[in-house]
N, C-alpha and C positions, 0 to 999 in steps of 0.2 A: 504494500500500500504506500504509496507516493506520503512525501510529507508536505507537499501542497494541499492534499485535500484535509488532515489533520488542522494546518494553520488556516485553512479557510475554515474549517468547523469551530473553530476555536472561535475565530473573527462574531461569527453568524452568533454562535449562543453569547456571545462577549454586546454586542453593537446591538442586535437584535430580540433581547431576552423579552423587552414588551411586546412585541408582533407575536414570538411564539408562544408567551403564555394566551395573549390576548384571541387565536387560534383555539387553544383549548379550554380556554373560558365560555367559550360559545356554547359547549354542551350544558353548561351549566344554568340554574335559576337564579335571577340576583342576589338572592338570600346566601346562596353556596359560594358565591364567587369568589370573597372576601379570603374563607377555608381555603377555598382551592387555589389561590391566588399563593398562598402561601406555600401550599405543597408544589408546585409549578417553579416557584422560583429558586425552593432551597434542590428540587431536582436538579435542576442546571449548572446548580452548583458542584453537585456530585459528577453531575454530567463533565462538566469542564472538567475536572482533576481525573475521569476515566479517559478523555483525551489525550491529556497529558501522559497518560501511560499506553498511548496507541492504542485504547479499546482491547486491552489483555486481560481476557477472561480469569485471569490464573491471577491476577496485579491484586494488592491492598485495595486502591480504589473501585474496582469493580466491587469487591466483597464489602466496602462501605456502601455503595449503592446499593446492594442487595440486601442491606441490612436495613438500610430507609424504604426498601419499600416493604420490605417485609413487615418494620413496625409498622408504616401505614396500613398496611392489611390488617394488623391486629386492630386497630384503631378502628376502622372502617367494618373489619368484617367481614370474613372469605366471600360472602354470598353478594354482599354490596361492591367488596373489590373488584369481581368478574361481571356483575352487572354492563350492559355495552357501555354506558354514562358511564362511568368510573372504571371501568374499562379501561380510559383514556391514560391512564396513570400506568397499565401496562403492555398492552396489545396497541394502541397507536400513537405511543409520543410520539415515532418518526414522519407520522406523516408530512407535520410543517417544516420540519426537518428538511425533507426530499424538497418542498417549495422553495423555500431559502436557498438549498443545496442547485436549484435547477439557473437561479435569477444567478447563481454565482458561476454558474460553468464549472461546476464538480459533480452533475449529477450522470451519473454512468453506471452502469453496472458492477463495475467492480467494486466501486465505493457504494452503492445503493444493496449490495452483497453484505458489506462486511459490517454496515449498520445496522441493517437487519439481522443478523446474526449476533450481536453484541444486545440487542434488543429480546429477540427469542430466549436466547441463554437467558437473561434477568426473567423470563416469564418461567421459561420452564422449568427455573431452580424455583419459583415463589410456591409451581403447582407441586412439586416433589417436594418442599416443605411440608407443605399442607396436608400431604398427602400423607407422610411420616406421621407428622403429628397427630392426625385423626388416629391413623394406624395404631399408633400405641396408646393411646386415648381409649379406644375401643376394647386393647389388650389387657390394659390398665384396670379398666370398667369389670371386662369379662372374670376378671383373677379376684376381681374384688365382691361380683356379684356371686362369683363362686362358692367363694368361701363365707359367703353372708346367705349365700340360700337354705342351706339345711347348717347354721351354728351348733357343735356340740359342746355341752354345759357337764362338767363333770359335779354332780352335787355333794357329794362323798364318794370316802373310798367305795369301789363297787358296784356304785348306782351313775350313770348320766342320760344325758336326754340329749334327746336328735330334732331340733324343731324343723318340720318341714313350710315352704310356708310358697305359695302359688299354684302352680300348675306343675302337676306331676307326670309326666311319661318315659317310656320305656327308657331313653337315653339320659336323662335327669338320676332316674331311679339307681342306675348302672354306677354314677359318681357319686351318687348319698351311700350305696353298697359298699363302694369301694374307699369311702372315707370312716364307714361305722366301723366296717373290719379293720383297718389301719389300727384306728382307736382300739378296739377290746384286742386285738395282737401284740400293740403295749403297752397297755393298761391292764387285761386280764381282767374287766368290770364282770360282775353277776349276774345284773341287771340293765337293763337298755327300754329307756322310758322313746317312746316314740310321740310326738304330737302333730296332729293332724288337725288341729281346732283352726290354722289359718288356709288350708287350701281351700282354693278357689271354685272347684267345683268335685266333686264324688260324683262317678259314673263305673259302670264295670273295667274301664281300662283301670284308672285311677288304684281300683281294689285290688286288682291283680298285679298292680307295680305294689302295693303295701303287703301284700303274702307275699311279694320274691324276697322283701328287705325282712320282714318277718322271719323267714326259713334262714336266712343268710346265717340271722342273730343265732337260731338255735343251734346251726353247722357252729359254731363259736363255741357252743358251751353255755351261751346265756340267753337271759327270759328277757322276750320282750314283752313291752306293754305298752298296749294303744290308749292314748290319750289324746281330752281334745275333742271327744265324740258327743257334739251338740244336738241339741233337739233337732237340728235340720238336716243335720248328717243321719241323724237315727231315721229321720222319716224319708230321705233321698235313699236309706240302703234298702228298708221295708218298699219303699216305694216299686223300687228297681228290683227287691226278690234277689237280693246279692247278697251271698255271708261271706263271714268273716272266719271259717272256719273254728280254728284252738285260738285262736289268737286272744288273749287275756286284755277288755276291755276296757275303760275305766273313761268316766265324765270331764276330771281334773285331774291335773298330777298331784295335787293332794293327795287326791283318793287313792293315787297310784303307791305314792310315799307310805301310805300310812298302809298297805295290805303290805308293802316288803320290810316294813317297821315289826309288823305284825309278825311276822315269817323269822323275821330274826330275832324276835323276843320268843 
């Protein structure tokens, strides 16, 4: 890349920084202008010092500019930054660019190439941020809602409780399995209080994920006990003609406590 079109780039955002914001102030409401007036101008600024380093993707100043738009995105807001209006901030600053560039006799392909390209790059690292970030957001969420959906409480030696608490199906069931056994494999518990008083609906899937987690306990060596069983679970399982098999009942975990209180006095 010639260093005449650099020193005319320079000239153009140097002589001409009111034309080119004033260009992109047009998408805006009066009310915005003010805001935008300012992010417009501190860009250019960044912009001149990515000049200065011939547009090197790899340069300090590039990664300062991608750090200013980046915060703008926070500030703004992935879904309003991509908006076409604010947009402008990343998918078309070159456009008055290329106008300026044309009135100067620098505008050619190979320089209308390599602008665009220094331009892409800041867009495509802003979306592969964002895109990280949700990602692990998401990871983050999943590891947390994890280990928050079925909590186990150990209440004494021997006894704990497995709250389950939404929507229960086969694949859910499979990791509350696979976490109660963990549990009584190093803990060696007697007892395994189960509560079902928060999920969200009881139907025959629902019952037959509660018998596998059930059978699991007894393969273990220990008793479970269903807790949690409300008036409307009682009349949703009569309703539907679904038992419960052996499976040892109980209203509240009180009730639950006080029949293994019982059992050990």
């Amino acid at each position: 890349m010639s260093e005449k079109f650099y020193k005319e780039l320079e000239k153009i955002v140097v002589n001409q920084s009111e034309e080119l914001i004033g260009y992109w102030l047009e998408y805006f409401d009066d009310e915005e202008k003010d805001e935008a007036y300012r992010y417009y101008d501190d860009f250019l600024g960044f912009f001149e010092e990515c000049l200065e380093s011939r547009l090197d993707v790899e340069s300090d100043e590039r990664e300062a500019m991608l750090l200013f738009l980046t915060k703008l995105q926070e500030t703004m807001g992935a879904e309003n930054f991509y908006h076409f209006k604010d947009s402008i901030y990343s998918c078309y600053l070159k456009f008055p660019l290329f106008r300026a560039m044309d009135n100067a006799s620098i505008f050619n392909l190979e320089n209308t190439s390599a602008l665009t390209a220094f331009f892409e790059s800041l867009t495509s690292s802003l979306m592969i941020k964002e895109h990280q970030k949700n990602s692990t957001f998401k990871e983050q969420s999943g590891q947390e809602l994890q280990q928050r959906e079925a909590p186990l409480n150990e209440l004494w030696d021997g006894v704990f409780m497995v709250s389950i608490v939404g929507t229960l199906d086969s694949d859910r069931v499979l990791k509350i399995i696979d976490k109660v056994l963990d549990f009584l494999e190093k803990k060696g518990s007697r007892y395994v209080i189960i509560d079902i008083g928060a999920i969200f609906d009881i139907n025959s899937e629902v019952t037959n994920q509660i018998m596998k987690l059930n059978s699991a306990v007894h393969f273990m060596g220990a008793v479970p006990m269903l807790t949690g069983i409300t008036k409307n679970i009682a009349k949703s399982l009569t309703h539907l003609n679904i038992s419960l098999g052996d499976i040892k009942t109980f209203p509240t975990t009180k009730a639950a406590l006080k029949t293994i209180l019982d059992a050990k006095n």
